[in-house]
ZADO-1210 file (C-alpha; in nm, 4 decimals, padded with zeros to 6 digits):
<atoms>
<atom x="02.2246" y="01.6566" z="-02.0147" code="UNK" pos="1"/>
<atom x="02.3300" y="01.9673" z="-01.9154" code="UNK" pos="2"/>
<atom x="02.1787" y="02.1930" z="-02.1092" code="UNK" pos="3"/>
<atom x="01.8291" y="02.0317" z="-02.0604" code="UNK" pos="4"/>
<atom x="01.8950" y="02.1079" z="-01.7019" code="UNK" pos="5"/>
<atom x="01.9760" y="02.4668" z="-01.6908" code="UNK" pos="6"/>
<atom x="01.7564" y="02.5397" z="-01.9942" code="UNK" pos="7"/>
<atom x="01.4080" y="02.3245" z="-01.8416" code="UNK" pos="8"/>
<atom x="01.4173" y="02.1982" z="-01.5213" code="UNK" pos="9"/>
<atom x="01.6044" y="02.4881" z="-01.3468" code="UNK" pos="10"/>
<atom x="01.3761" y="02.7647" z="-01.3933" code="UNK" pos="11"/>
<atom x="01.0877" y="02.5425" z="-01.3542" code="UNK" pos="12"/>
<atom x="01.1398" y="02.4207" z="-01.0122" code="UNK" pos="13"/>
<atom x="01.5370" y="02.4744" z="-00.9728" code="UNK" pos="14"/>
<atom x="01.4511" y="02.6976" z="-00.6253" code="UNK" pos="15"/>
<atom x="01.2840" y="02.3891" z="-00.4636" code="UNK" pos="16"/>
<atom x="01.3709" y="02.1787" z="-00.2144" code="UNK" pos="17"/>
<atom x="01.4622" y="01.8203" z="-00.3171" code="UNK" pos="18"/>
<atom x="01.1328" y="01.7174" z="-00.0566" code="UNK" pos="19"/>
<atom x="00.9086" y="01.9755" z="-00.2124" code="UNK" pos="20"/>
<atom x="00.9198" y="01.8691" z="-00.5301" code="UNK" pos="21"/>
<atom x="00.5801" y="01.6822" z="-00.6274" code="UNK" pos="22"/>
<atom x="00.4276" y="01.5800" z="-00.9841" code="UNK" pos="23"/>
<atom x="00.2299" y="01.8770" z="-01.0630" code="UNK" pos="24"/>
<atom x="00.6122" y="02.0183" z="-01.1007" code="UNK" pos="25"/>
<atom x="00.7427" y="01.7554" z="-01.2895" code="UNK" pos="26"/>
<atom x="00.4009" y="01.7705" z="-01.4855" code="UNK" pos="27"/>
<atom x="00.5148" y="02.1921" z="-01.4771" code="UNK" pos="28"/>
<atom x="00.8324" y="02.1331" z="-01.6837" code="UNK" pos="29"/>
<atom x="00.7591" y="01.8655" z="-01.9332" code="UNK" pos="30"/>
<atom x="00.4597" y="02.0908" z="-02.0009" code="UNK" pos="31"/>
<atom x="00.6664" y="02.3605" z="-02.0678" code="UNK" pos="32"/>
<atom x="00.9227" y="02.1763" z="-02.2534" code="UNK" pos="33"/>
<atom x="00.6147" y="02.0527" z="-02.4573" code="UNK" pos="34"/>
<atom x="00.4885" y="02.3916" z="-02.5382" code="UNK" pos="35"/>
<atom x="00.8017" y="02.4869" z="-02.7048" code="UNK" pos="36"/>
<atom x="00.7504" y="02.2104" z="-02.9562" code="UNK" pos="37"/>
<atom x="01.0257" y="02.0048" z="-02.8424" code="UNK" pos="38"/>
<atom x="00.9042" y="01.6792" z="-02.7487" code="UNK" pos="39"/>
<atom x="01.2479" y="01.4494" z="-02.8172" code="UNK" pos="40"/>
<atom x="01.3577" y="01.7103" z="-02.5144" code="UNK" pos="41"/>
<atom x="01.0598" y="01.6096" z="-02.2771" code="UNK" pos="42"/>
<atom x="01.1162" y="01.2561" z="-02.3148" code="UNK" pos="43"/>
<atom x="01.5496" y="01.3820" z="-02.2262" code="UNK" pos="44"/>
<atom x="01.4249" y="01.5521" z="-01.9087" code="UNK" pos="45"/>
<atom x="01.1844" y="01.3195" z="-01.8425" code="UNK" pos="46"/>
<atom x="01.4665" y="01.0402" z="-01.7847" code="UNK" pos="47"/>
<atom x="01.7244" y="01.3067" z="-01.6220" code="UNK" pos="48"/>
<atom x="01.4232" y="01.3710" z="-01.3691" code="UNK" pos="49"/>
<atom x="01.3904" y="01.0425" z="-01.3038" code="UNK" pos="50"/>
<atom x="01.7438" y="00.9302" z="-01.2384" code="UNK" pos="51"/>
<atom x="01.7410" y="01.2492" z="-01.0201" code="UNK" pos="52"/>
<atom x="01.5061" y="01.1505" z="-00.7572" code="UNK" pos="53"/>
<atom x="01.5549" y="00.7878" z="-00.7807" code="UNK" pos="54"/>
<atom x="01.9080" y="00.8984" z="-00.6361" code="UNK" pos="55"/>
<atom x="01.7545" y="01.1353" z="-00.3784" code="UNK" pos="56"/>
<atom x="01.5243" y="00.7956" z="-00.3060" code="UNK" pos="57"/>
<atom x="01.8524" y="00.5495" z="-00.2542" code="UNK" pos="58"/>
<atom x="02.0041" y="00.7972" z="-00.0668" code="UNK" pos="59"/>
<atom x="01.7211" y="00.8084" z="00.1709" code="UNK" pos="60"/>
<atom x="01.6479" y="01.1871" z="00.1582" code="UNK" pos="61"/>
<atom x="01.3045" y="01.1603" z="-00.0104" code="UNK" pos="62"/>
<atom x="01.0655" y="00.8935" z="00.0205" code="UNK" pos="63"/>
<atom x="00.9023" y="00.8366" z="-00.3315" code="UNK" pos="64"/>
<atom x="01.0044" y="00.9386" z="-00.6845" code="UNK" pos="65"/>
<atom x="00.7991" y="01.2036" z="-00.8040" code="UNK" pos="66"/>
<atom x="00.8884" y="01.1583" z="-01.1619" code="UNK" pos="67"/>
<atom x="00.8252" y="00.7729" z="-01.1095" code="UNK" pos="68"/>
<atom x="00.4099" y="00.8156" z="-01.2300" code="UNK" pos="69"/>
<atom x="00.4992" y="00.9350" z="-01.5366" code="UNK" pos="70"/>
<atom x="00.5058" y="00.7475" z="-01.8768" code="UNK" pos="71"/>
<atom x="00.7245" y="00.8536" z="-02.1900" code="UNK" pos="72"/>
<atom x="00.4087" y="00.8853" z="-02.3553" code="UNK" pos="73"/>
<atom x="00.3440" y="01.2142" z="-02.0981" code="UNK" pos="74"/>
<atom x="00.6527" y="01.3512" z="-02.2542" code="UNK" pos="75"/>
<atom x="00.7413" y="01.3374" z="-02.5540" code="UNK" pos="76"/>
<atom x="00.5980" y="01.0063" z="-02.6656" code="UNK" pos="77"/>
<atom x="00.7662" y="00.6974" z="-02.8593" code="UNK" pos="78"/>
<atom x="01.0523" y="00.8728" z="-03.0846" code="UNK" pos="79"/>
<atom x="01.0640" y="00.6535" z="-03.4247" code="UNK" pos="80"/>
<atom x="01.4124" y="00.6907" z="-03.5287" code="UNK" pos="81"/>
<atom x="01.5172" y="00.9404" z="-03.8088" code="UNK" pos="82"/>
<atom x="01.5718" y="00.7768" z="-04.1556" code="UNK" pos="83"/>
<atom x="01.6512" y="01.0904" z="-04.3977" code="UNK" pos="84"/>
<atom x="01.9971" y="01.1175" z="-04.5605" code="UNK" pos="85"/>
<atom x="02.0866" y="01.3223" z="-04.8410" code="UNK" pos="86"/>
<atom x="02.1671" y="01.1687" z="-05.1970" code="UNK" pos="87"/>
<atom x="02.4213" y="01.3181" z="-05.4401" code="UNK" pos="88"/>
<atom x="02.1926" y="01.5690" z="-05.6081" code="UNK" pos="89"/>
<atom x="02.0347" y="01.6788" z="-05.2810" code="UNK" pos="90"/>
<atom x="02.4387" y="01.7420" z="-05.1303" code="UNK" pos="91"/>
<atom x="02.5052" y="01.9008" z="-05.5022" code="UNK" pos="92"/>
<atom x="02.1957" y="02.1646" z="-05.4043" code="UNK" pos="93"/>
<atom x="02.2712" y="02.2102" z="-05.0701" code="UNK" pos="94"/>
<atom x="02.6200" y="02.3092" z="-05.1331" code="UNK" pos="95"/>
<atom x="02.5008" y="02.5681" z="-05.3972" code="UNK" pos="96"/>
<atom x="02.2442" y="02.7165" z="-05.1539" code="UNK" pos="97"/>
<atom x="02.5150" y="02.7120" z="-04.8991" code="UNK" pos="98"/>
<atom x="02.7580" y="02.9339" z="-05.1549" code="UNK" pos="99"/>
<atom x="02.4745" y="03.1070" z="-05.3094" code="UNK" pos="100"/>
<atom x="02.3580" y="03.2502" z="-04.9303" code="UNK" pos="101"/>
<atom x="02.5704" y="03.5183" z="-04.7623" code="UNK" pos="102"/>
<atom x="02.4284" y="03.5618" z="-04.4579" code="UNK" pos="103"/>
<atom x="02.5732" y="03.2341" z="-04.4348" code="UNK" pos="104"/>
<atom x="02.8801" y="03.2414" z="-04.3649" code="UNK" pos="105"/>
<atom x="03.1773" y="03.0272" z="-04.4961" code="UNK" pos="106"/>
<atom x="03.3122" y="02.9275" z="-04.1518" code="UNK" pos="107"/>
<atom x="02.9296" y="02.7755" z="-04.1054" code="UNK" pos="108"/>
<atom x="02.9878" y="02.6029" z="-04.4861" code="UNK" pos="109"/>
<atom x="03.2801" y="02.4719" z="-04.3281" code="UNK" pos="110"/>
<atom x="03.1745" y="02.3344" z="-04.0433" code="UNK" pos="111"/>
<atom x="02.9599" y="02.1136" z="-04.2680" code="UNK" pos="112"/>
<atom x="03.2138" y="01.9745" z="-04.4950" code="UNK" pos="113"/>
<atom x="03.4170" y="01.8787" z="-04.1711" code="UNK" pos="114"/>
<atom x="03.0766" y="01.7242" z="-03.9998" code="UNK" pos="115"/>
<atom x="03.0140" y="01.5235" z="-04.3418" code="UNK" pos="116"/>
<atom x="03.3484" y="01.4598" z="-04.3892" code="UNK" pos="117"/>
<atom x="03.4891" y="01.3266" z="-04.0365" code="UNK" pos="118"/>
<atom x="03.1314" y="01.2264" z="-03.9432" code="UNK" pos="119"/>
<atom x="03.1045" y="01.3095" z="-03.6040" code="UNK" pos="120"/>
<atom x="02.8696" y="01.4414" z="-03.3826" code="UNK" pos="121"/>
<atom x="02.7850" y="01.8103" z="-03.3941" code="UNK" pos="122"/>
<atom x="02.9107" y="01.9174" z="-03.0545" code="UNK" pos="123"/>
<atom x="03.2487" y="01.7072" z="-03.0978" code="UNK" pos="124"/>
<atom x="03.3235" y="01.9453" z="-03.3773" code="UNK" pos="125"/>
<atom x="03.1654" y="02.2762" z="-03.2447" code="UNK" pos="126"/>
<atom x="03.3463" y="02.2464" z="-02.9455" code="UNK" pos="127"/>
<atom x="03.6881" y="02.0897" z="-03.0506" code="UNK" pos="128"/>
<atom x="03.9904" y="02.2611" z="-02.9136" code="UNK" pos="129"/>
<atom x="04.3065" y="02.3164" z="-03.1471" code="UNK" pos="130"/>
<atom x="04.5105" y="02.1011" z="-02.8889" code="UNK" pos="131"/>
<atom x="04.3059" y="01.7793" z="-03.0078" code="UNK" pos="132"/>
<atom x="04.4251" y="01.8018" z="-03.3483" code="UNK" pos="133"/>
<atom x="04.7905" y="01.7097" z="-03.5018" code="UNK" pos="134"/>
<atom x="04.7897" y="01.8959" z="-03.8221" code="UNK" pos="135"/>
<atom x="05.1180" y="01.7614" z="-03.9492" code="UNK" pos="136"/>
<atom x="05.0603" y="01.3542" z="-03.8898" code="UNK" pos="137"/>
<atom x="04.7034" y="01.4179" z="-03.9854" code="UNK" pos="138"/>
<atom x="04.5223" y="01.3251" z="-03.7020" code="UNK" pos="139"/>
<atom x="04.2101" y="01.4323" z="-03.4261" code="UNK" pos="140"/>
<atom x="04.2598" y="01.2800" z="-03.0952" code="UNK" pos="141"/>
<atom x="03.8925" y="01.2367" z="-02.9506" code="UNK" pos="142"/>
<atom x="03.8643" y="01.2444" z="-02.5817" code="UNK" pos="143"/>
<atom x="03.6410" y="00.9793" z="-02.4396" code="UNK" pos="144"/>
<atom x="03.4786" y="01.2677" z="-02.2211" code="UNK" pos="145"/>
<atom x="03.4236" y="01.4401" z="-02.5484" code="UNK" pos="146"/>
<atom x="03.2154" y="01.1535" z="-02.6759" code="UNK" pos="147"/>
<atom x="02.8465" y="01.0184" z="-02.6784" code="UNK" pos="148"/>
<atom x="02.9513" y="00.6699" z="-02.6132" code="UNK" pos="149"/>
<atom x="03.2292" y="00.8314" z="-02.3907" code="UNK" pos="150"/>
<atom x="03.5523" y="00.5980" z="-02.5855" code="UNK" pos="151"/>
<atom x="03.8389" y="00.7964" z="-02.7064" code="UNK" pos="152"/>
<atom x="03.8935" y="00.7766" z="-03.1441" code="UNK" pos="153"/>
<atom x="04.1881" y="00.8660" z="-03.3172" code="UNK" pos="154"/>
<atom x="04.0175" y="01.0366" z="-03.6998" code="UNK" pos="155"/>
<atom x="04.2436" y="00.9936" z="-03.9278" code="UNK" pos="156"/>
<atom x="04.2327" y="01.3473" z="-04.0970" code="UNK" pos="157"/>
<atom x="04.1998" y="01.3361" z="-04.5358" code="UNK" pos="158"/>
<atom x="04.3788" y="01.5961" z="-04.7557" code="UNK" pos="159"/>
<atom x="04.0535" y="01.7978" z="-04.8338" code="UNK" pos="160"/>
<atom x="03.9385" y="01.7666" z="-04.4536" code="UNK" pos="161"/>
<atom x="04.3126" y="01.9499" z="-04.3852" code="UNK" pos="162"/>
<atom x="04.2864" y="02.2209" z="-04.6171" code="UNK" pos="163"/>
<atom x="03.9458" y="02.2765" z="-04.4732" code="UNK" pos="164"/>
<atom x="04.1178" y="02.3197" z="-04.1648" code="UNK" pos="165"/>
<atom x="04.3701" y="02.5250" z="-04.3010" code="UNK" pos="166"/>
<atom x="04.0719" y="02.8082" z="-04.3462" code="UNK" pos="167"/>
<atom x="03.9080" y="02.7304" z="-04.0288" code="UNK" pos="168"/>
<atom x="04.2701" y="02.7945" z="-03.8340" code="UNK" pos="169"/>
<atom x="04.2485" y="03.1582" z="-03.9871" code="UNK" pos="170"/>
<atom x="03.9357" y="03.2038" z="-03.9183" code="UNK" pos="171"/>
<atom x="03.9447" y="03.1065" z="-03.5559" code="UNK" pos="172"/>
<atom x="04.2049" y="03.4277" z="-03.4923" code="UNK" pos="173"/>
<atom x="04.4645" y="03.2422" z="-03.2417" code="UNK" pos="174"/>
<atom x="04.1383" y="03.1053" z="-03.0617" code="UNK" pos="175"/>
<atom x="04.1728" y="02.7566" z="-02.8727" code="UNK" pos="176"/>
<atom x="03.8574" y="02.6721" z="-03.0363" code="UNK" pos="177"/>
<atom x="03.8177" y="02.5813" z="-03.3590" code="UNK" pos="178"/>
<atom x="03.4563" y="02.7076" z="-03.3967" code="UNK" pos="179"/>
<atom x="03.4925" y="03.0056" z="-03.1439" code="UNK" pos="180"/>
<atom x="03.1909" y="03.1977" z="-03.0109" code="UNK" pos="181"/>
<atom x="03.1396" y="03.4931" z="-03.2296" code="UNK" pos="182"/>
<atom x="02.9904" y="03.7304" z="-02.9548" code="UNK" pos="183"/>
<atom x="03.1408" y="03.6946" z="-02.5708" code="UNK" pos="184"/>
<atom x="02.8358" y="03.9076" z="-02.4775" code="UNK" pos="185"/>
<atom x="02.4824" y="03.8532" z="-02.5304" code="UNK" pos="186"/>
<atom x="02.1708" y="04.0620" z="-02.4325" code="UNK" pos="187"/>
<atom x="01.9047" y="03.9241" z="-02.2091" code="UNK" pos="188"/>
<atom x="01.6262" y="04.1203" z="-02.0921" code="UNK" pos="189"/>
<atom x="01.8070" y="04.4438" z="-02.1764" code="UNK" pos="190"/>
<atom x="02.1100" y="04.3012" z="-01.9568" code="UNK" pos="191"/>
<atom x="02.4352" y="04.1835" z="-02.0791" code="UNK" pos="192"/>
<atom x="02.5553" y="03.8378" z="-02.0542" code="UNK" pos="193"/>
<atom x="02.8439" y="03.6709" z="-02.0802" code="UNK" pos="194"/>
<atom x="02.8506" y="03.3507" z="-02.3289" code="UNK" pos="195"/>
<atom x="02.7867" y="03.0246" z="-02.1079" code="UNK" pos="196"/>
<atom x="03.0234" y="02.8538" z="-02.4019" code="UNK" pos="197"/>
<atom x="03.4301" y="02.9469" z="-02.5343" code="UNK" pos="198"/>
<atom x="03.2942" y="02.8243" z="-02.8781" code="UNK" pos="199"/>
<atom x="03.0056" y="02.8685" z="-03.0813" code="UNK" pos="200"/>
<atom x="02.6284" y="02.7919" z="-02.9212" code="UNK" pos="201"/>
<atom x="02.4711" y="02.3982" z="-03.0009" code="UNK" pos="202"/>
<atom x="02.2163" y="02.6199" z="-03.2111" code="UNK" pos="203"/>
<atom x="02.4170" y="02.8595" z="-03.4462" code="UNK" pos="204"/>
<atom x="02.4693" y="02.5926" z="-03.7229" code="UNK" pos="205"/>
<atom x="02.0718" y="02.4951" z="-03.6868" code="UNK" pos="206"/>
<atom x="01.9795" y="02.8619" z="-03.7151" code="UNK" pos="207"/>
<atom x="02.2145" y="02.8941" z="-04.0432" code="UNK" pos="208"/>
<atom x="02.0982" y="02.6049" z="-04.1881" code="UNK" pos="209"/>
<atom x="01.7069" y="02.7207" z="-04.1471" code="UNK" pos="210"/>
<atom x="01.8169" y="03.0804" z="-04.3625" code="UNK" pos="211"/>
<atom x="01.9507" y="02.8162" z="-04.6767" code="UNK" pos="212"/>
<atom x="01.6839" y="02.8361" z="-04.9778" code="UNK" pos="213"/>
<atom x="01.6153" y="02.4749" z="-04.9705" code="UNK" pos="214"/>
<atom x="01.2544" y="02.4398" z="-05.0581" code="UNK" pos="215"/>
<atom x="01.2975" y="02.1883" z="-05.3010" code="UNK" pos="216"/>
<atom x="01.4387" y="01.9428" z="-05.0677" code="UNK" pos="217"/>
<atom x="01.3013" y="01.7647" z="-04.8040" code="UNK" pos="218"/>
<atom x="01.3325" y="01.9049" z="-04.4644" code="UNK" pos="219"/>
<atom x="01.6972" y="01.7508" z="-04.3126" code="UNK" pos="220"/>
<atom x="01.8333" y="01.8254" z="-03.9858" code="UNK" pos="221"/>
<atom x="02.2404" y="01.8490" z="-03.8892" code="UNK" pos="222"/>
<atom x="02.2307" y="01.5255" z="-03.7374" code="UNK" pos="223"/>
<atom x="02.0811" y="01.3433" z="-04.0474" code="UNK" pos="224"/>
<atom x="02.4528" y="01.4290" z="-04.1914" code="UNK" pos="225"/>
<atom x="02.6102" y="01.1527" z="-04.0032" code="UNK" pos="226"/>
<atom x="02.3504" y="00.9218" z="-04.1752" code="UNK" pos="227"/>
<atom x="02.4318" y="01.0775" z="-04.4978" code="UNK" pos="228"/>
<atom x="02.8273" y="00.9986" z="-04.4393" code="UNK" pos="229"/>
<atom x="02.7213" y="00.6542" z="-04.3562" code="UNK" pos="230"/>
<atom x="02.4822" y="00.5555" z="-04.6339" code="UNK" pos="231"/>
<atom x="02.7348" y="00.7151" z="-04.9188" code="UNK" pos="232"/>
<atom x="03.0033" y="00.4691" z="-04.7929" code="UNK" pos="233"/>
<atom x="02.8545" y="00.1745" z="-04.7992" code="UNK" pos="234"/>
<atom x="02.7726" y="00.2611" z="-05.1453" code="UNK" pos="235"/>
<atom x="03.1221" y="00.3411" z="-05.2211" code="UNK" pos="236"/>
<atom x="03.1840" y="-00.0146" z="-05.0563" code="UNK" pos="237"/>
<atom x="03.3131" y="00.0453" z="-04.7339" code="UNK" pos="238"/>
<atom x="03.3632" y="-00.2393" z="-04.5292" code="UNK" pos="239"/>
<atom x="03.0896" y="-00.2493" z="-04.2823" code="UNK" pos="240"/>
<atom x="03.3284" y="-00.2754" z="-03.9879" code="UNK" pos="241"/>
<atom x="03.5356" y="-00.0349" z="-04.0723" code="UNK" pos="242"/>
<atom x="03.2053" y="00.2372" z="-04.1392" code="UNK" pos="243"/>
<atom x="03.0608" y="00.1605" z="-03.8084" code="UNK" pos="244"/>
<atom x="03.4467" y="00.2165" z="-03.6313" code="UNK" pos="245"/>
<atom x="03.4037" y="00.5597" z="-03.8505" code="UNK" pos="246"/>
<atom x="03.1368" y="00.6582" z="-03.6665" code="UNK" pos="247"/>
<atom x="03.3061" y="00.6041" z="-03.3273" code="UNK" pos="248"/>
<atom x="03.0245" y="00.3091" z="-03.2857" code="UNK" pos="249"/>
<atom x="03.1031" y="-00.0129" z="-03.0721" code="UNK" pos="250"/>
<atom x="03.0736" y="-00.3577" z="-03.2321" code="UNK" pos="251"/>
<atom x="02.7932" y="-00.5324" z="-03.0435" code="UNK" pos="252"/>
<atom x="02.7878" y="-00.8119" z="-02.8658" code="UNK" pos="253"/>
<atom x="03.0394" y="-01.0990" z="-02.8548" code="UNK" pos="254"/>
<atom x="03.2285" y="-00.9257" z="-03.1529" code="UNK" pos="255"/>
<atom x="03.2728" y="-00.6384" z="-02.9847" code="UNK" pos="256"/>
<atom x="03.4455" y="-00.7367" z="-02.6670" code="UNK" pos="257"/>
<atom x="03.6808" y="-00.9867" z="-02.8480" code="UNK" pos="258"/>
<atom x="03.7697" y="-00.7583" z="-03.1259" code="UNK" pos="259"/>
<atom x="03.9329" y="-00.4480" z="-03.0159" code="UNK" pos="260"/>
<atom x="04.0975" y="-00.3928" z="-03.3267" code="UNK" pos="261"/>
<atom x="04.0290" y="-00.0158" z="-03.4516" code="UNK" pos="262"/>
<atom x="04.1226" y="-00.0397" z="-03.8078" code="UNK" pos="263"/>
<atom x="04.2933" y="00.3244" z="-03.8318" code="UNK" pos="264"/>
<atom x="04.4590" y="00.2525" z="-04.1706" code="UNK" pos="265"/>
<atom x="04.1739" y="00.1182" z="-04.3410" code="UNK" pos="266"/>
<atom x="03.9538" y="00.4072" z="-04.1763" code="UNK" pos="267"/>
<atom x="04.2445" y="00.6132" z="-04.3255" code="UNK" pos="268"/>
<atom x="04.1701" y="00.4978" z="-04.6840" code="UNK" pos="269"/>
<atom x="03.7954" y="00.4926" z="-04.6966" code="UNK" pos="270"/>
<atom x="03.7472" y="00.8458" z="-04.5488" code="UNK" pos="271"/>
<atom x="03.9990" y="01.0031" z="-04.7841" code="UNK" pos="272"/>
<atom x="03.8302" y="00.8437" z="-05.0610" code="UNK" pos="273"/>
<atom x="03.4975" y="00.9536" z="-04.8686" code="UNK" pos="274"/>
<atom x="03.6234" y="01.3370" z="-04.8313" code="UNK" pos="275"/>
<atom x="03.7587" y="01.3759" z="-05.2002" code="UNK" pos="276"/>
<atom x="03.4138" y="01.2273" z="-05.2769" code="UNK" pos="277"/>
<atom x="03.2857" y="01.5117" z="-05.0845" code="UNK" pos="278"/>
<atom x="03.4950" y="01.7722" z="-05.2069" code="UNK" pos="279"/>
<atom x="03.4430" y="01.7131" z="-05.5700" code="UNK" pos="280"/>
<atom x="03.0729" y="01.8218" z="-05.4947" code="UNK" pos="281"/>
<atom x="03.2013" y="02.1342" z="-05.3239" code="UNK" pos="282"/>
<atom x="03.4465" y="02.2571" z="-05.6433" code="UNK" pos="283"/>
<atom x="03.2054" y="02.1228" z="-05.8432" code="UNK" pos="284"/>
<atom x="03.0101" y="02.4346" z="-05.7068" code="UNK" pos="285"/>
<atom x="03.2808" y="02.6762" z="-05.6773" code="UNK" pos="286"/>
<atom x="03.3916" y="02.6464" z="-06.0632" code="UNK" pos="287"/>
<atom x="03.1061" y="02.6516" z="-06.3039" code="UNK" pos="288"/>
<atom x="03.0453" y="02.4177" z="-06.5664" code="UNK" pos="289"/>
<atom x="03.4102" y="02.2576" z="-06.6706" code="UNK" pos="290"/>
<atom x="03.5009" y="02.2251" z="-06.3038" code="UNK" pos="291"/>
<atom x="03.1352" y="02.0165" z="-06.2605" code="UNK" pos="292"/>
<atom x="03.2154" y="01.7899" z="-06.5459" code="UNK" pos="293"/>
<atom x="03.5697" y="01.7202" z="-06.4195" code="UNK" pos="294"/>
<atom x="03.4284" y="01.6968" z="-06.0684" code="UNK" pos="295"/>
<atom x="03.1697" y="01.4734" z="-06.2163" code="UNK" pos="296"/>
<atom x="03.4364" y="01.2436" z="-06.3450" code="UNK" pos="297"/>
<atom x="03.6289" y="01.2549" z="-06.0692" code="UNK" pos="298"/>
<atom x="03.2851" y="01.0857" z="-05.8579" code="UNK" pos="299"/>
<atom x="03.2207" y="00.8795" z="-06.0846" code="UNK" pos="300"/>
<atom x="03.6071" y="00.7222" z="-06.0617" code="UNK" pos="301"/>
<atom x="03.5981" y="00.7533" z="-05.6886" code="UNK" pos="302"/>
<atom x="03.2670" y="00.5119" z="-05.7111" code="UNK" pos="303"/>
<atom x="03.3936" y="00.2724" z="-05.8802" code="UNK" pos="304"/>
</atoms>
């Protein structure tokens, strides 16, 4: 919510009074917004502008909601939800073009192992802080303010996600961030900035992941790895409870308030199974042709 603040509606109409603000302006930035090809943003600020002003209305210090004449089909439009996920052969290619590219980077190829493998949101794992993590019981202690649904997880943390971690530590040089920003200073306009962020920007892992060779697979975006996690364990035969828990999602409904049980053990076993799963594609990569076959056999007994 932020950023689609200080990135759209601030420079649009930021210098305004909350009584000067009229349609044309909110027309102003999801025109803008819409320009820049990013329409699942318009309909974002669209809502935040909303919420805005109908505040400034129950608070009596405007009389009507400007934002209030506006439909989401003036934004962005309906947004049908996202069903890509990547199958075996597709992860299998991707981690080749990830090892094949350098430009790269390996701290980039790890942040996707650790995305795929702990399946959580990009941001929760860009921005994670060293402090969150207990490397010797083998946990991640998630902060409900560090969460989309804003409840705190405990991720239980499987070998190959540790010795991930292992590499990430020395790559982070002492930083509190796991993922720490690679430049503190930016240019802008010819003037130097200073990094808004301690850890890497929201858009350095999309901007890697456009440089991949990946012609001959259907365009996939980071967030379409979480579906990926989540369709591979079912197949593996997750229990359907404990995948959802995985993915820090609340049961609905009656279910959910009565049963407050977060099955950490047996969220323990399937992503361990999940992550070797995962990391039997990645030295299937990184050691040629007997290394594939034993890393194919290896799958094969972890699907079973």
């Amino acid at each position: 919510m932020l950023r689609v603040l200080r990135r759209h509606i601030e420079p649009a109409i930021g210098k305004l009074g909350v009584t000067e603000v009229r349609p044309l302006h909110i027309d102003k930035v999801l025109t803008r917004i819409l320009d820049a090809g990013a329409p699942t943003v318009a309909n974002d600020a669209l809502h935040h502008l909303f919420r805005m002003f109908h505040f400034a209305v129950k608070r009596r210090w405007i009389d009507t909601n400007p934002a209030s004449g506006f439909e989401i089909s003036d934004a962005g439009g309906f947004e049908v939800s996202r069903q890509r996920w990547l199958n075996r052969d597709e992860l299998a290619a991707f981690a080749k073009a990830m090892q094949d590219t350098p430009n790269f980077g390996r701290q980039n190829e790890l942040a996707v192992w650790l995305l795929l493998a702990l399946r959580v949101r990009k941001m929760e794992l860009l921005s994670a802080r060293w402090s969150e993590f207990d490397l010797e019981r083998g946990v991640w202690s998630l902060h409900p303010s560090r969460t989309k649904m804003n409840q705190s997880i405990d991720i239980p943390l499987a070998a190959p996600v540790l010795r991930w971690l292992e590499e990430v530590q020395v790559f982070s040089c002492n930083s509190e961030y796991l993922f720490p920003a690679r430049r503190l200073i930016h240019m802008k306009g010819g003037v130097p900035r200073r990094n808004r962020f301690g850890h890497i920007s929201p858009d350095t892992l999309n901007v890697a992941l456009r440089r991949l060779p990946l012609d001959d697979i259907e365009h996939f975006t980071v967030h379409d790895m979480r579906r990926t996690a989540r369709t591979h364990m079912a197949a593996l035969g997750v229990d359907r409870f404990v995948a959802e828990r995985a993915l820090n999602h609340k049961v609905r409904d009656v279910e959910g308030v009565y049963n407050q049980y977060d099955y950490f053990e047996e969220r323990k076993v399937a992503l361990e199974r999940w992550a070797k799963w995962l990391a039997a594609i990645e030295e299937a990569r990184n050691g040629g042709a007997a290394s594939a076959q034993a890393s194919e056999d290896a799958m094969a007994a972890l699907a079973k």
